[in-house]
C-alpha positions, -999 to 999 in steps of 0.1 A, spaced: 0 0 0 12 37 -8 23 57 21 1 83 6 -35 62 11 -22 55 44 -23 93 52 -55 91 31 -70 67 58 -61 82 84 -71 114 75 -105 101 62 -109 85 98 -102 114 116 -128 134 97 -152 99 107 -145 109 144 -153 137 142 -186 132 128 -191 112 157 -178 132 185 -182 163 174 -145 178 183 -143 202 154 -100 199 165 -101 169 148 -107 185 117 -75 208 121 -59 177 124 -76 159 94 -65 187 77 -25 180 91 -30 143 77 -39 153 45 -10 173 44 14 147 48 -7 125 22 1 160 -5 38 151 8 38 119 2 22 122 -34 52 150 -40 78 121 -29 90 139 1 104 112 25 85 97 56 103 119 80 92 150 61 55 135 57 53 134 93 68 167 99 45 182 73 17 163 90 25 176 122 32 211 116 2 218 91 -21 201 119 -5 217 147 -6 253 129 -47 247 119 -57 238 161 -34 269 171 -48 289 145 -83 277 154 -81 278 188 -67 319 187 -93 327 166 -122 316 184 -103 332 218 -110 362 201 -146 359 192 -169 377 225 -185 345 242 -223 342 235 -246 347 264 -258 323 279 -294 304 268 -318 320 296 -301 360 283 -291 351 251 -321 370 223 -309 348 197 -317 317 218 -350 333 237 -376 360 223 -387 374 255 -354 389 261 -357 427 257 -394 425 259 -408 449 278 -433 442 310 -456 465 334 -449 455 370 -478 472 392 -460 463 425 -435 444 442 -443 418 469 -422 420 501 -400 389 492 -387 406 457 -411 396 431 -444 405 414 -466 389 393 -473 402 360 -492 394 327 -470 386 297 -481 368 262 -518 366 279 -510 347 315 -495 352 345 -451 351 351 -434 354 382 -408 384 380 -378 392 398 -354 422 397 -322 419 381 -309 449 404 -305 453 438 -317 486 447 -352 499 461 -381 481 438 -403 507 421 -433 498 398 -436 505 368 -423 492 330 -393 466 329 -372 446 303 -369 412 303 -329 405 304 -331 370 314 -356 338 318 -348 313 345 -372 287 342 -409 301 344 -394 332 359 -389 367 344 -359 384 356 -365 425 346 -342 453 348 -361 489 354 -363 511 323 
């Protein structure tokens, strides 16, 4: 067998595991074995496929791996408007009960609120910033 369709194999497997696990790194390092399979078609020796292999796959996780440092982290679910539609709705809060929350009609029924600040309560309209469960948590506009 060629050294090439062993890099061929193995790259091919890689990509299969990843399918499976879902590590998208194994695809920087899919890419790496394919690499040395280009070397070994050019008729570089084994010790240069493997260095080819190696750098090229080392290069594509760092390279990966900086770039998504760099992108802002998403919010999470409960605050994220992409994931949720109530975020930065608005709500009418009439009053505050003594343990921090109200209750307040929203999309026609009832939902528990609490205050995403910790001053003094005060009635009046809110935004939604976050849902925790069947809970509202509103900032004061």
């Amino acid at each position: 067998m060629a050294e090439s369709t062993i890099w061929w194999l193995l790259a091919g497997t890689a990509v299969g595991l990843e399918l499976v696990t879902g590590t998208f790194y194994l695809l920087m390092l899919a890419i790496g074995l394919a690499a040395g399979a280009v070397a070994a078609h050019l008729g570089v020796n084994a010790t240069q496929q493997v260095m080819v292999a190696a750098l090229v796959g080392a290069g594509t996780v760092l390279a990966w791996r900086s770039y998504k440092q760099a992108q802002p982290s998403a919010a999470p679910a409960g605050a994220n408007r992409d994931v949720n539609l109530d975020i930065g709705e608005t709500v009418q809060v009439e009053a505050w009960n003594p343990d921090g929350t109200a209750s307040v009609k929203y999309r026609g029924s009832k939902w528990t609120v609490s205050s995403a600040s910790s001053g003094p309560l005060a009635p009046g309209a809110h935004v939604v910033v976050e849902v925790v469960g069947s809970r509202l948590v509103v900032r004061k506009l």
